[in-house]
N, C-alpha and C positions, 0 to 999 in steps of 0.2 A: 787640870792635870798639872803634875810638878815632878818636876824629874830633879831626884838629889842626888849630888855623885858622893858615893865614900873612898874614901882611900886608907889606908892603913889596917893595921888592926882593928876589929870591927870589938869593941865591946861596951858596956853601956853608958859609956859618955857620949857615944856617936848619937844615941837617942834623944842625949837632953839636948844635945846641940840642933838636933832635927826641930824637935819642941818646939824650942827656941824660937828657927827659922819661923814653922806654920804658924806661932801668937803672934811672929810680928807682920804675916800676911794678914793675919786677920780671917782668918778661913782656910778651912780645910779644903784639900782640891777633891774633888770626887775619886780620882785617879795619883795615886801616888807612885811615883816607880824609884823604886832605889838602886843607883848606877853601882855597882859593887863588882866591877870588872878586879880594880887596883887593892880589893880589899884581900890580903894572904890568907886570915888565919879571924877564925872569930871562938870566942869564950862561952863559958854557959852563960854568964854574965847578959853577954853580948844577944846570945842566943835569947834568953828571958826577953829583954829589951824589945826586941826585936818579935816576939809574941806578944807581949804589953801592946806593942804599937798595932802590929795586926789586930789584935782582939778589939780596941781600942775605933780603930777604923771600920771594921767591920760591921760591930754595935750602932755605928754611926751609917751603916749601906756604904761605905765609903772601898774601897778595892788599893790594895796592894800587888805589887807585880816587882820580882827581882829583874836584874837583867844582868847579865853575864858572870854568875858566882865563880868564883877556881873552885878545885877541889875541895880541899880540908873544909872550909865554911860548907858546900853544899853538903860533905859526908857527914857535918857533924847536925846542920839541917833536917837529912833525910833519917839517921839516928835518930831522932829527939820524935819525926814524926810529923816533922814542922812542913815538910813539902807537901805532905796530904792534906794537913788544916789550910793551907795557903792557896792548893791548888797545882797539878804538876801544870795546868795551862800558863799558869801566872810565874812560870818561871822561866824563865828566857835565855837564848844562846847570846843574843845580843841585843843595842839599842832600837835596831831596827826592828825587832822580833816585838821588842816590849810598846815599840808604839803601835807595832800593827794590833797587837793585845787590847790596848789602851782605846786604841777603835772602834774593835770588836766588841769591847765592854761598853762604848757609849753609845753604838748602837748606827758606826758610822761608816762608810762605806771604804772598801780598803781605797788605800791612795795609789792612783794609776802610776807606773814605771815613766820617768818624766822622757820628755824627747829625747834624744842623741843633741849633741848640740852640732850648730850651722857646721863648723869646721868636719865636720865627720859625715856628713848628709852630702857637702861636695866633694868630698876623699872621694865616698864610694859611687857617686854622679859619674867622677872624670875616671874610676874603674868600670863603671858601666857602658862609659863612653867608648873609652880606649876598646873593650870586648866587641860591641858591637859594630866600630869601624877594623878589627880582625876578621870579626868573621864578614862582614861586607866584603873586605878584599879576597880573603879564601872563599868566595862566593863565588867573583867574579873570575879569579884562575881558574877555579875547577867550570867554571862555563867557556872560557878559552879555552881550555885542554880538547874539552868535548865538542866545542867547533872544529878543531882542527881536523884535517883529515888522516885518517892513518893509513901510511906508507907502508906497504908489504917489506917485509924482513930482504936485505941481499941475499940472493940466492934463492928463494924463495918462487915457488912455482905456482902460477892460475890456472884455472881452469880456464881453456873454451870452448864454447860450443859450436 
């Protein structure tokens, strides 16, 4: 997998430069995601490119995945027709969207939500703590209260027999 960020205007320079990058890994990743959060505004130019390379990948079993488009690029995307040849799955709100994608393509199990870390495991320890020595004590008054004996009201009349 290879995650490439773009930024700027997206139009077909951004592709040779991509090119570029995958000859001098030496291979293509199975999984390519393109970071295009920063990218405004893209061209037909850009647009073409950017089919070249899907097509291209594709041919090859290879999988593309956007991840976070703005507007203008994704409306001139979904125009052209290009969201349905790509996949609306392979189009993502964001980077974490696009590697949960990326996993689901390779066949690999989502990644578990990590721990809380230490710092916050004994925040809510010394909150669990503190609650359960509250109610310990308001335990122990409402058993006092209920030992006590109660004393008939002044004025107050008994019966006897």
């Amino acid at each position: 997998m290879l995650i490439f960020r773009v930024f700027g205007a997206f139009f077909f320079g951004v592709v040779d430069k991509l090119d570029d990058e995958l000859k001098r890994a030496k291979r293509e990743p199975e999984i390519l995601i393109l970071r295009v959060r920063k990218v405004l505004a893209i061209d037909a130019s850009g647009l073409q490119a950017l089919e070249d390379l899907h097509a291209k990948l594709r041919a090859k079993g290879k999988h593309l995945i956007l991840s976070a488009p703005h507007t203008q690029p994704l409306a001139v995307m979904e125009n052209a027709g290009f969201i349905d040849r790509i996949g609306r799955e392979n189009v993502c709100p964001d980077i974490t969207t696009a590697l949960a994608r990326a996993r689901e393509i390779l066949g690999l199990p989502p990644v578990e939500e990590p721990p809380e870390p230490l710092e916050t495991l004994q925040a809510k320890q010394r909150e669990l703590d503190a609650a359960r020595r509250a109610l310990a004590d308001a335990l122990e008054r409402a058993e006092q209260i209920l030992k006590t004996p109660v004393r008939p009201a002044r004025g107050s009349t008994t019966e006897k027999n």
